[in-house]
C-alpha positions as CSV (number, residue, x, y, z in Angstrom):
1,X,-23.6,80.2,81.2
2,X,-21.7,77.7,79.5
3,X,-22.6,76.5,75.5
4,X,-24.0,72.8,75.2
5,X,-22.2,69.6,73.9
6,X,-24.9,68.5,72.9
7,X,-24.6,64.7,71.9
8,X,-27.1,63.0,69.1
9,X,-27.3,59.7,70.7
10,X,-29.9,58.7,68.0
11,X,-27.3,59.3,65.5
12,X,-24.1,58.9,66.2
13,X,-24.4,56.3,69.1
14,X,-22.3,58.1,71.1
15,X,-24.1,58.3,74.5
16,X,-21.4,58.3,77.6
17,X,-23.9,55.9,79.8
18,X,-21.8,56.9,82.5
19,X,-22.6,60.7,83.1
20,X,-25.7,61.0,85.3
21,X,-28.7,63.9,85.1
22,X,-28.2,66.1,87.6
23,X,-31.2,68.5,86.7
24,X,-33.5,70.1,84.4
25,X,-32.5,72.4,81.9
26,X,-33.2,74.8,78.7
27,X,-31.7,75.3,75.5
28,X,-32.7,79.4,74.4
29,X,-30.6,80.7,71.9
30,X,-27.5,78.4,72.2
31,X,-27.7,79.3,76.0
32,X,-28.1,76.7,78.5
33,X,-30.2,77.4,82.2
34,X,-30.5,74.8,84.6
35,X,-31.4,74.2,87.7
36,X,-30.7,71.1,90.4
37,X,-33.0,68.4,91.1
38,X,-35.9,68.2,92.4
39,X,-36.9,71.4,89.9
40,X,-38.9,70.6,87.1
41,X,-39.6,72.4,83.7
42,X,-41.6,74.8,84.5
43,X,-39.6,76.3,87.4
44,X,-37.0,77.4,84.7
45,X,-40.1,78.7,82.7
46,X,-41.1,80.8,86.2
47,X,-37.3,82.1,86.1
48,X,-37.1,83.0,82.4
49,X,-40.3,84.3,81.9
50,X,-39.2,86.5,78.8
51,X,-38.1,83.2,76.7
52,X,-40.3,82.5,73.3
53,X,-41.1,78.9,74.4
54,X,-41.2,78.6,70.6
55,X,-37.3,78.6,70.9
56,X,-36.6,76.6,73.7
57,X,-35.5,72.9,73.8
58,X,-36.1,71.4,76.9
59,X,-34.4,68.5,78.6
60,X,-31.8,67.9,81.2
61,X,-28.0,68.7,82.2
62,X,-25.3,66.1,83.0
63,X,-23.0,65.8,85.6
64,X,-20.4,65.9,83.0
65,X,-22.0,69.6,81.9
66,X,-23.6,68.2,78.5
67,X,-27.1,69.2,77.7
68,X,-29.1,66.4,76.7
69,X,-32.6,67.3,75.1
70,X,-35.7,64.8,75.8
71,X,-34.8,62.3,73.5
72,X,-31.3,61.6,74.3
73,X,-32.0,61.9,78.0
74,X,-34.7,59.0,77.6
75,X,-32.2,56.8,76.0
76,X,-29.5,57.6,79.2
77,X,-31.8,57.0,81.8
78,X,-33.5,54.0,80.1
79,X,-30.2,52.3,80.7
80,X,-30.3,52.6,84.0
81,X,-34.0,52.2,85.1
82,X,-37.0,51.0,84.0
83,X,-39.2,53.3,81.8
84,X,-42.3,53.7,80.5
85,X,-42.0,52.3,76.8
86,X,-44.2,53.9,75.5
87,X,-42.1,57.1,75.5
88,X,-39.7,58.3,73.9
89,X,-39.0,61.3,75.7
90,X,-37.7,62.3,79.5
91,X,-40.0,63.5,81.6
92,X,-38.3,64.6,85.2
93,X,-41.2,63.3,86.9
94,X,-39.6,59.7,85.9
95,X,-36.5,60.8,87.5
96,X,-37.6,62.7,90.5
């Protein structure tokens, strides 16, 4: 398991709008699990059943192997479809 890149889009403004999800995925303990589309959330949550979900960030990994949590994920895929806008996070039903 490889460590995140994560990237504050929010902040820093400096989303690559080029990398594409690839899949759902789990921050636990600077740790990253993922798994290939069309998974969803709570399959990891089946696989890592010993996680405190109190822990966990949830959101989705990059073709480009960045870990992108909800928020950040909304803003990369609202740039390349149309989302609901009255979120603000990534759900992988909107993807998949």
């Amino acid at each position: 398991m490889q460590l995140d890149r994560v990237i504050k889009s929010s902040m820093l403004g400096l989303l690559d709008f080029d990398m594409k999800i690839i899949g759902v995925a789990l921050k636990y303990k600077n740790e990253i699990y993922w798994l290939s589309k069309p998974n969803r959330h709570h399959h990891l949550f089946e696989f890592y059943k010993g996680f405190n979900q109190n822990l966990v960030t949830q959101g989705f990994m990059t073709d480009t192997g960045v870990f992108l949590n909800r928020e950040e994920a909304y803003a990369l895929a609202s740039k390349t479809m149309k989302l609901n806008p009255d979120y603000t996070e990534l759900f992988s039903e909107d993807l998949w």
